[in-house]
N, C-alpha and C positions, 0 to 999 in steps of 0.2 A: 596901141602900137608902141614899140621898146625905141627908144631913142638910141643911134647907133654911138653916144657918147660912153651911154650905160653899157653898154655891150664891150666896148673899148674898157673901160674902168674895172669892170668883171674878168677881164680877160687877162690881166695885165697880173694879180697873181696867179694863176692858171701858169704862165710863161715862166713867171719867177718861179716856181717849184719844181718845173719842168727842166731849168737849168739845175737846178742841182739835183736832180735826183737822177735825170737819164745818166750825167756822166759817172755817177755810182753804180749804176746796173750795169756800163756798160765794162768799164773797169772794177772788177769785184775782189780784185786779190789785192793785198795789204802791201801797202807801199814799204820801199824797203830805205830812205831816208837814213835811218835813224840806227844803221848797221854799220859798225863800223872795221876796221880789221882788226882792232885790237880788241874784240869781244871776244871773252873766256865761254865756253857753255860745254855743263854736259848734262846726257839726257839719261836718264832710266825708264824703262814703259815696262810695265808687268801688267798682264793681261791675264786672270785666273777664270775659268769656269770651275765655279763651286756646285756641289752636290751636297744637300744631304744624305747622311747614314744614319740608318737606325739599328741600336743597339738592343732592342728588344723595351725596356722601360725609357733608355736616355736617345739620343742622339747627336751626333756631332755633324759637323759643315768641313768637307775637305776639296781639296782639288783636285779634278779630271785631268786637268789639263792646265799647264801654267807658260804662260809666252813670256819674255824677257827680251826688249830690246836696248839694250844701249848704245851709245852715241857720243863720241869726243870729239873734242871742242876742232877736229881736221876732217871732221864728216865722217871717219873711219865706223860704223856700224857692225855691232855684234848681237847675233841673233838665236838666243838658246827654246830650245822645246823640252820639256817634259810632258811627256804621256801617258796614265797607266803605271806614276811612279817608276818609268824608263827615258832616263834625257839621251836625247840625242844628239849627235854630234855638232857645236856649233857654226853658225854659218856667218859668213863676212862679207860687208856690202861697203862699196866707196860712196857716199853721198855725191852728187857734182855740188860745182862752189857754187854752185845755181838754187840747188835743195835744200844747203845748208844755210843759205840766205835768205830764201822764202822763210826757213823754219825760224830761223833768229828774229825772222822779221814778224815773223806773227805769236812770237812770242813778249817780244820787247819793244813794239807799238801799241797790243794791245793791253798792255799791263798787266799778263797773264800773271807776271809774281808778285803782284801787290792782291789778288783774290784771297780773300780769308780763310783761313781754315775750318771747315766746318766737316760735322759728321753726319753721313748719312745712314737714316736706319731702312734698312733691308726688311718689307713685308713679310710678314714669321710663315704666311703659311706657301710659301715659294719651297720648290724643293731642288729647283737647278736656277743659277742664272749666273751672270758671268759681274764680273770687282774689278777695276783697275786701278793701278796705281801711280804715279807720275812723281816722280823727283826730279826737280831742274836746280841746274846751278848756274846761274847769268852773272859773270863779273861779279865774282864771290856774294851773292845774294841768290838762297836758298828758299825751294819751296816744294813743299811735298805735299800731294794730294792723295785722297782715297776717295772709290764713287763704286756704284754700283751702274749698270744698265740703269735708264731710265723705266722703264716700266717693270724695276724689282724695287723700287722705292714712291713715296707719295710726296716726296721734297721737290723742287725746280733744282735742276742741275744747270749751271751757266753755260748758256750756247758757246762760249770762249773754251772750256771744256770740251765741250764735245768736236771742236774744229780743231782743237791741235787734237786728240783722239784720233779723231781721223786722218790727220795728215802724217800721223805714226802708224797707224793702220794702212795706208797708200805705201810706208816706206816696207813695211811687214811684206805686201804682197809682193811686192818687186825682190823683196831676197826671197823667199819663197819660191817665186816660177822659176 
């Protein structure tokens, strides 16, 4: 028979993990503390679906399609398309000071500009997938990325990567509809 001490004693980190992990799940968006008004930022997002072409012996890598969004430091967003080597005319979106403080804020909590530079090699025998590219400029410190889709490469891409990705991707569809 378990002595109800032990039971108590067992149970006791069971609660300590439970306190901090539930209020992390339950709040999952990045606090925004550490924004202040006098932060500088701008943003660049290029987003290219490349193709191979073949030239009969050579081949070369071009784009279908190339997305460009940018972003200054008053939320102001500009959103260009190329398609089929035809751009189209570009489009304009106001950030609320709500979006552009979530964005600063999970840029400049999670130390997305202190992430290394690194290169990723693209799978040779791929013949479409899609590159992005990402320049920020936070309070004159600069940082420029290049990546591919994760499953056009065999490297780990940093999940901090793919979550501002996305929340550039969220601001894409909203000027889009």
């Amino acid at each position: 028979m378990v002595r109800p001490i032990v039971l108590i004693l067992g149970a006791i980190p069971v609660l300590a993990a439970m306190f901090v992990v539930v209020p992390q799940l339950v709040r999952p968006e990045i606090p925004s503390v550490a924004v202040n008004a006098d932060d500088v930022i701008s943003i660049e997002y290029d987003k290219l679906h490349l193709k191979k072409i073949s030239f009969g012996l050579t081949q070369s890598t071009g784009a279908e399609m190339a997305e460009v969004l940018t972003i200054d430091n008053n939320g102001q967003a500009t959103y260009s398309l190329t398609k089929n080597g035809y751009t189209e005319p570009d489009r304009k979106y106001q950030l609320s000071k709500d979006e552009l403080t979530k964005l600063i804020a999970l840029i400049k909590e999670t130390g997305f500009v202190e992430i290394p530079q690194t290169s990723y090699q693209v799978k040779s025998d791929l013949n479409e997938y899609d590159k992005f590219r990402l320049q920020i400029t936070l309070n004159g410190k600069s940082i420029s990325l290049e990546w591919p889709e994760q499953n056009a490469t065999d490297q780990f891409i940093p999940p901090i990567i793919n979550q501002v990705q996305s929340s550039l991707d969220t601001i894409i569809t909203k000027i889009i509809k």
